[in-house]
C-alpha positions in Angstrom: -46.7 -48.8 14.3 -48.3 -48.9 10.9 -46.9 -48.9 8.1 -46.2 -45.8 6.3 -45.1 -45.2 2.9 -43.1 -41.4 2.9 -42.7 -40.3 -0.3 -39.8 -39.0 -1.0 -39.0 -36.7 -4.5 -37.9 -37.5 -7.4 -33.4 -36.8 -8.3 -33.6 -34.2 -10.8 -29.8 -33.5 -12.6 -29.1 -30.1 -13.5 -28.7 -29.3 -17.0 -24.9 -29.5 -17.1 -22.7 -31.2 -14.1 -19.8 -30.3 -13.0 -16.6 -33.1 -12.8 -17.4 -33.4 -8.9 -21.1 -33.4 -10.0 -20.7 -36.4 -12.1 -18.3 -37.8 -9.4 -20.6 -37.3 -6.9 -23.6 -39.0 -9.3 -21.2 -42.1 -9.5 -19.8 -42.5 -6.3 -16.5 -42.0 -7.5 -13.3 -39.6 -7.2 -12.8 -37.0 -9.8 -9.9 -37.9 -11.1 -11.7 -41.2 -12.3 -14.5 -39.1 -14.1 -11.3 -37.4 -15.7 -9.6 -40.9 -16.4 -13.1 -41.8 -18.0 -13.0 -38.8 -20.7 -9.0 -39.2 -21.7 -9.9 -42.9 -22.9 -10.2 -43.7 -26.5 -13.0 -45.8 -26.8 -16.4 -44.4 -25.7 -14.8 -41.4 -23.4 -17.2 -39.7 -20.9 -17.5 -36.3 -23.0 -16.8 -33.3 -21.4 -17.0 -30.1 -22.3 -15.1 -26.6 -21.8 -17.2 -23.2 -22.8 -15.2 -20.9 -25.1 -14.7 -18.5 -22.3 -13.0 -21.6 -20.0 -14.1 -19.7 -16.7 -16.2 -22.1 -15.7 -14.6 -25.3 -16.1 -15.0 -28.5 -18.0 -19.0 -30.0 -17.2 -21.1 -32.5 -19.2 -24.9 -32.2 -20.2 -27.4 -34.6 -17.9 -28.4 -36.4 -21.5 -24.6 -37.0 -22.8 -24.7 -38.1 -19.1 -27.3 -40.4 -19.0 -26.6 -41.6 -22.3 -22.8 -42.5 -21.9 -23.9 -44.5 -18.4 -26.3 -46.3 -20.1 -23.7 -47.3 -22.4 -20.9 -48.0 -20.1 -22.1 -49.4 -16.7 -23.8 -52.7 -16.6 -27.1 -53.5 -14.8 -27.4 -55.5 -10.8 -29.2 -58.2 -13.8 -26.2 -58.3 -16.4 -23.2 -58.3 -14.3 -25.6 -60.9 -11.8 -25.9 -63.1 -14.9 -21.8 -62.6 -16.1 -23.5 -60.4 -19.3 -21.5 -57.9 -18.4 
């Protein structure tokens, strides 16, 4: 059988994530994404709307950004960087 390259599409976050959104993003249980956002250095920031009906959530790009801060690379943690 040849070889066949299937494409496969793109993962696209949703604007805001829930807490098992993010959980689910990090392979991890809620109640770590919540232990993440009580710390004082650097916490994972989530958010509550004014009405509180929908729960706390986080924006993909505070998302993205606090990951990139907090979780080392295969390379850095490979190399004891991290």
């Amino acid at each position: 059988m040849a070889n066949v390259k299937r494409e496969t599409a793109p993962a696209i976050l949703p604007v805001t994530m829930t807490i098992k959104e993010t959980a689910e993003a990090l392979r991890c249980d809620q109640e770590l994404v919540v232990a993440w956002s009580r710390r004082d250095e650097d916490p994972l920031p989530l958010r509550i709307a004014p009405s509180k009906k929908r729960g706390w959530f986080i924006t993909s790009i505070e998302f993205m950004e606090w990951v990139e801060r907090n979780c080392a690379t295969r390379h850095d943690r490979e190399r004891g960087l991290a």
